[in-house]
C-alpha positions, 0 to 999 in steps of 0.5 A, a space after each residue: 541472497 544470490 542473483 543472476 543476470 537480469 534477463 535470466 532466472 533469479 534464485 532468492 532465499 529470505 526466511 519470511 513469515 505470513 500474518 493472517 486472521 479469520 476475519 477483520 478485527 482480530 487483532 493481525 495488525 497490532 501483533 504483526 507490529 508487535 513481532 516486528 518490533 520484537 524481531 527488531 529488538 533482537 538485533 534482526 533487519 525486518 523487512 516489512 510487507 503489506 498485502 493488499 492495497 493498503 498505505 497505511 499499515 505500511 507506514 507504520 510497518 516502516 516506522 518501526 522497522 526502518 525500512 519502507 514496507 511495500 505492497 504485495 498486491 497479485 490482482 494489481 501487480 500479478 503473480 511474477 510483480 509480488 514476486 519482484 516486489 518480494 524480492 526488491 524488498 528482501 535484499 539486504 534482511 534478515 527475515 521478512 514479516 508479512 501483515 495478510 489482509 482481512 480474513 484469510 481466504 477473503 480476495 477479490 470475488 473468490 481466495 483469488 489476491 487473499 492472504 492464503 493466496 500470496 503466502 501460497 505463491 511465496 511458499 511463505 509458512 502463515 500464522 492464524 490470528 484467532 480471538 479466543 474471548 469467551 471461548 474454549 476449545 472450539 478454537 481447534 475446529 476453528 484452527 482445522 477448519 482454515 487449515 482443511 478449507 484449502 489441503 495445500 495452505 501453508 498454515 503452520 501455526 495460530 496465535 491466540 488472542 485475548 487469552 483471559 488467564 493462564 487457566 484459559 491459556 491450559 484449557 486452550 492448549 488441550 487436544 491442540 492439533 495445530 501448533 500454537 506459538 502464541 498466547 496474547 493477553 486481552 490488553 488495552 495497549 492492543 489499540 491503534 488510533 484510527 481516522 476517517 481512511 483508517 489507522 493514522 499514518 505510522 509517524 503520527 502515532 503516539 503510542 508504543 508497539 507492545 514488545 513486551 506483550 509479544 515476547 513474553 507471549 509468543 514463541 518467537 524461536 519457534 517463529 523464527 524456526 518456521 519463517 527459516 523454512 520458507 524454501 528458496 523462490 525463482 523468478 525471472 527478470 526480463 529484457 526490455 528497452 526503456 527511454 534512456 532519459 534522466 530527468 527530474 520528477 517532482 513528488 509532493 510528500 508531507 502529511 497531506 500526501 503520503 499515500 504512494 506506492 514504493 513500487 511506483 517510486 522505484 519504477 520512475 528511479 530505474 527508468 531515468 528519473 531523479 525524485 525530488 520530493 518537496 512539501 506543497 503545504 510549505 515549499 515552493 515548487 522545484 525544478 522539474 521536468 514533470 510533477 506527482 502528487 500522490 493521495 493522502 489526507 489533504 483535507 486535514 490541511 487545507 488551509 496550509 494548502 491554500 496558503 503554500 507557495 507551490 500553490 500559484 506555482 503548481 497552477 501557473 505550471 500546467 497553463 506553461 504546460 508541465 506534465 502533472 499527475 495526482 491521485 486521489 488526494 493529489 486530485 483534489 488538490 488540483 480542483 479549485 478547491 474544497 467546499 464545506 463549512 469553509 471554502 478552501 482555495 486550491 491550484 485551481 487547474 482542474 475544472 471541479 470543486 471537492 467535498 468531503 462526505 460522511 461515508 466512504 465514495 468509492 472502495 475496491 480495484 480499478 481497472 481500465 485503459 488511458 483515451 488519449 488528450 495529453 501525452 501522459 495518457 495516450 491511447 490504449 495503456 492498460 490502467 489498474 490501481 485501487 479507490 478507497 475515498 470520502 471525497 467526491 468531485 463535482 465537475 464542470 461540465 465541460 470537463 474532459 476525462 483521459 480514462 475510461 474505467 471498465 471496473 471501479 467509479 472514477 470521478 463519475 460513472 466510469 470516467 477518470 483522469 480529469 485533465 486540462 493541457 498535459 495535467 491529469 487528476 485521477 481517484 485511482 491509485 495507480 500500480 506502475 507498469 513499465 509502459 505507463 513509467 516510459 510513458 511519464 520519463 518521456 513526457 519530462 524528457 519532452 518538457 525539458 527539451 522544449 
C-alpha cells in the first residue's frame, strides 16, 4: 500500500473480491464465510467487509478471519466514505472478501447502494451466487441476463449453488459463457443459526465454516487471480480542525450490546477519545467523561440488566449530567424498562417503557437533523443511519424528542432521540460524521472540565 500525506490524494491497491447473489437466499453469506475461511487456512490476511447496514454478518466475518469487518454502506456514508472505509480496513491484508447484500442490483429505491454499485465504485471483480436445484442450463440466461442488465458491471464469474451431482455439475458446464469457478454441493453444513434480527451474533455460533466444501468446490486461484486484478483506487483525505481534546468515552459491549459501527468507533479514537469498554450486564460504570450504549439484543438479557451494578450508576449519572448516547438496544435500556410476561426493571432515565413485538418496528435508512435540547444534539446536524427493530417504546407524554426525521420512523412519527438532561436515546443507528464526532468530544470535554 503507498500512501501520502493526508490532505492530498491517496493511491491504494488491495486485491479484493465482491460476493453477490441474485436474490436473498441464495446462499452468498455462507460461501462468503467459506472463501474466507479458506483463503485464511492458506496463510492469507483477509480483510472482511459488509455491504449495507448490517451487524450481524460482520461479526462473524470477524470471528473467522480475526480482523473486525466493517460496512461499506454508500447511501449513509457516501461515495468517497466507502472508499475511506475501504481503505481504513485494507492496511495491512492480503485480499479483501467483500459479502453484497441482498440481490445484486437491489438498493435503495433503484441499484443506487446495491451490491453492483459498491463493486462498480471500487473497481472490485464480483462473483454470482446463483442456486442451481432443479435446473440446467437455464443457469447461463440467468448468468447473462446480470451481466447484460448493466454493460459496465464488474461481473467476472458465477459460483453454483446446490449442484445435485457431478452429471449436474457436465450438464451445467455446457455452453457456459461466463466463467464459473464454483460448484457447490446441496450440503446441510450450508445453514446458519438464526433469531428474531436475524443470524446469531459471530461468537455465538456453534458450527464450523464449511472449508472443505468450499476448496474442494471453487477454484480458489482463479479467485485469487480475479480479486488480483482489481486496479489501484485513489482517494483524497481532507484537511480539517477538530477539537484537540482527550477524553474518556465510556462504550458498553457485551452480548446484550454489540451492535456498533467500526467506523463510528475509530471516529471517536481519531478525534480524542480514549474507549473503555465495560459490560452494564456485570460491570460498574467506568470513569468517564461521556457514555455509548450501541444496540444489540438487551431483550435476551434482561434480568442480568436489571441486576447489573452499572444499572443505578448509569441513572444516578445522567441526573449529575453526564452525556449519554444509546441506540436502539442502548434506548431501551435507557427506559424504565421492558414489559411483557414479566416486567424488567432498567436505568429508568428516559420517560418510556419498552415492549418487544412479534414483527419487526421499523426496517430501512433514516435520515434527518438534530433540534437542539442537550449539547449532544444542537441544532442543524445532519442525521443518518438505519432502523431495523421488534422493539417499540411507549412514551410519557411529556417526553421531548432531540430529532426530527425526515425519512424512517424514529420512536413515533418521525421523531427520535428522546432525552431527559444531556442523555439522548434514539432507534436509529447512527453513521458518524465528523461534526457530529466533535460534537460528542466536546460534550465530554465539557463534563470533565465542570
Amino acid at each position: 500500500m503507498k500512501e501520502n500525506q493526508e490532505g492530498e490524494n491517496i493511491r491504494f491497491s488491495i486485491p479484493r473480491i465482491v460476493i453477490a447473489e441474485i436474490q436473498s437466499g441464495c446462499g452468498k453469506t455462507t460461501i462468503t464465510r467459506g472463501l474466507m475461511a479458506a483463503l485464511k487456512k492458506r496463510g492469507l490476511v483477509v480483510q472482511p467487509y459488509k455491504i449495507g447496514p448490517d451487524f450481524i454478518d460482520p461479526s462473524h466475518h470477524t470471528r473467522i478471519c480475526g480482523r473486525v469487518s466493517r460496512n461499506l454502506d454508500v447511501i449513509m456514508a457516501g461515495e468517497e466514505g466507502v472508499l475511506e472505509s475501504l481503505y481504513a480496513g485494507s492496511a495491512g491484508a492480503d485480499i479483501a472478501v467483500i459479502e453484497g447484500v441482498m440481490g445484486m442490483y437491489d438498493g435503495m429505491d433503484s441499484v443506487f447502494g446495491s451490491t453492483a454499485h459498491i463493486a462498480k465504485l471500487l473497481k472490485a471483480p464480483l462473483l454470482l451466487v446463483i442456486p442451481v436445484h432443479g435446473m440446467a442450463t437455464s443457469v447461463h440466461a440467468i448468468a447473462s441476463g446480470f451481466k447484460n442488465y448493466d454493460p459496465d458491471s464488474t461481473l467476472a464469474g458465477v459460483i453454483l449453488n446446490k449442484v445435485g451431482s457431478r452429471r449436474h455439475a457436465d450438464i451445467l458446464k455446457t455452453g457456459a459463457k461466463i466463467p464459473q469457478l464454483g460448484f457447490i454441493p446441496k450440503d446441510s453444513r450450508f445453514h446458519t443459526e438464526s433469531r428474531h434480527l436475524g443470524l446469531v451474533m459471530g461468537d455465538e455460533t456453534t458450527t464450523d465454516e464449511p472449508v472443505d466444501i468450499i476448496e474442494e468446490s471453487c477454484d480458489i486461484p482463479a479467485i485469487l487471480s480475479l480479486a488480483s486484478s482489481a486496479p489501484p483506487l485513489t482517494i483524497r483525505m481532507q484537511h480539517a480542525e477538530h477539537p484537540s481534546y482527550r477524553v474518556k468515552i465510556g462504550v458498553a459491549r457485551d452480548p446484550a450490546f454489540c451492535f456498533y459501527y467500526q467506523h463510528n468507533l475509530d471516529m471517536l479514537k481519531k478525534s480524542g477519545a480514549a474507549l473503555i469498554y465495560f459490560s452494564p450486564m456485570q460491570d460498574h460504570l467506568p470513569d468517564v467523561d461521556a457514555l455509548y450504549l450501541g444496540g444489540g439484543y438487551p431483550e435476551l438479557h434482561a434480568d442480568m440488566l436489571e441486576k447489573g451494578p452499572a444499572r443505578d450508576e448509569i441513572r444516578a449519572a445522567c441526573d449529575d449530567g453526564l452525556p449519554i448516547y444509546g441506540e436502539c438496544g442502548g434506548l431501551l435500556y435507557l427506559t424504565n424498562g421492558l414489559s411483557g410476561e414479566r416486567t424488567y426493571h432498567w436505568t429508568g432515565v428516559l420517560p418510556g417503557t419498552s415492549e418487544m413485538a412479534p414483527r419487526f418496528q421499523a426496517l430501512g435508512y433514516s435520515e434527518g437533523q438534530t433540534t437542539g435540547g442537550t449539547s449532544l444534539t444542537p441544532k442543524g446536524i445532519d442525521v443518518r443511519g438505519h432502523e431495523f427493530h421488534y422493539s417499540f417504546v411507549i412514551p410519557d407524554r411529556d417526553a421531548s424528542y432531540a430529532i426530527h426525521l425526515t425519512r424512517g420512523k424514529g420512536i413515533m412519527n418521525g421523531y427520535d432521540g428522546m432525552y431527559v438532561h444531556d442523555t439522548v436515546g434514539c432507534y436509529t443507528h447512527g453513521w458518524f460524521s465528523q461534526r457530529f464526532t466533535d460534537t460528542i468530544i466536546r460534550a465530554a470535554h465539557s463534563w470533565k472540565r465542570r
